[in-house]
C-alpha positions in Angstrom: 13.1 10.6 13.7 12.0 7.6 11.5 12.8 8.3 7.9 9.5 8.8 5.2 9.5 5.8 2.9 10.6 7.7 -0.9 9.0 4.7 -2.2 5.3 5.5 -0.3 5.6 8.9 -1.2 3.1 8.4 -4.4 -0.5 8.6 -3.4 -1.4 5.3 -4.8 1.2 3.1 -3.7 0.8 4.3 -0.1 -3.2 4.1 -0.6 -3.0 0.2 -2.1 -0.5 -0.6 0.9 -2.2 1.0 3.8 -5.5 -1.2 2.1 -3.1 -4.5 2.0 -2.0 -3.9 5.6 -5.9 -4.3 7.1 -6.5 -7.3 5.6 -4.6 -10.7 5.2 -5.2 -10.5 1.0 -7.7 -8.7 -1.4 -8.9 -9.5 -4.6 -7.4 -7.3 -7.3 -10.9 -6.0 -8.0 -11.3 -4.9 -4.3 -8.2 -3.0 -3.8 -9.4 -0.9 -7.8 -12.5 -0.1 -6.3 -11.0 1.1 -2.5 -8.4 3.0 -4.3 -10.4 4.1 -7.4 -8.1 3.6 -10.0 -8.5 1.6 -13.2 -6.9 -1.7 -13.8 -4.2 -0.3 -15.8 -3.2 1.9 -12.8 -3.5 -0.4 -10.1 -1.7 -2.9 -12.2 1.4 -1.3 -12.5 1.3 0.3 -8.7 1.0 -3.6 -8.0 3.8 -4.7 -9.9 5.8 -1.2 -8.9 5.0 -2.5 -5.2 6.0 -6.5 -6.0 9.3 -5.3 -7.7 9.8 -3.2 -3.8 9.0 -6.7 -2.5 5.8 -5.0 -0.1 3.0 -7.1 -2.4 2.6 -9.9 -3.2 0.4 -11.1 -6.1 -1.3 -14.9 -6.7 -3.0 -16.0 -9.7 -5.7 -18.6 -9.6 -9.2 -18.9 -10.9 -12.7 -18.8 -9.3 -14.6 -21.3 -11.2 -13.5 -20.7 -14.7 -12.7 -16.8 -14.5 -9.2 -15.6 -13.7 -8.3 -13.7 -10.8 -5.3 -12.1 -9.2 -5.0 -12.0 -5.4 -2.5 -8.8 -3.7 -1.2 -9.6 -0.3 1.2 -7.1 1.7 4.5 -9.2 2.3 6.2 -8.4 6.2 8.6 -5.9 4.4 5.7 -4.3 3.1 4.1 -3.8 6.5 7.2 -3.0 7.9 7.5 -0.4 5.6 4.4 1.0 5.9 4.2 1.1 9.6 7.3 2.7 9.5 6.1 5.5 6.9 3.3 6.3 9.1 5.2 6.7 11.9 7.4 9.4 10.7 4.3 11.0 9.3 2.6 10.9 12.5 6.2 12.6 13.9 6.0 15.4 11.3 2.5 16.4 12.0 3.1 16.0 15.8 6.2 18.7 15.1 4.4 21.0 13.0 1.3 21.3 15.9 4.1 21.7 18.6 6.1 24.3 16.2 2.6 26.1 15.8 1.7 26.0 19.5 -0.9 24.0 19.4 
């Protein structure tokens, strides 16, 4: 059985990953509003997730505003694909365990 990801077990983290993985990058405002967190949250799941090396973050500016870009790195989306998997294996044991 593929082995649950202790670091994905926290809603938020797996919620801002699972975002990163359909897209090639997102603005930082993007991923807040999908995931429905405030900055201050999504901040440190971000920095949580670069320290894990699974995101990626980029600074730049769009005209003169700042802005911060999150990208899921390949260990990230290993990772991920790897925590869904064993979730999809747990649920797929509990419904044959139940008979169903």
């Amino acid at each position: 059985m593929t082995e649950l990801d202790p670091n994905l077990h926290h809603p938020t983290r797996l919620m801002v990953l699972a975002f990163l993985g359909g897209c090639q990058e997102a603005e930082f405002g993007a991923v807040r509003d999908y995931c429905q967190v405030s900055d201050s949250v999504l901040s440190k799941t971000a920095a949580t997730l670069e320290e894990l090396g699974y995101v990626k973050a980029k600074k730049g500016y769009v005209g003169k505003r700042p802005r911060t870009w999150l990208a899921a790195t390949r260990a990230g989306r290993a990772a991920l694909a790897g925590h869904l998997a064993a979730l999809q294996q747990l649920a797929a044991a509990a419904a044959e365990a139940a008979g169903g």
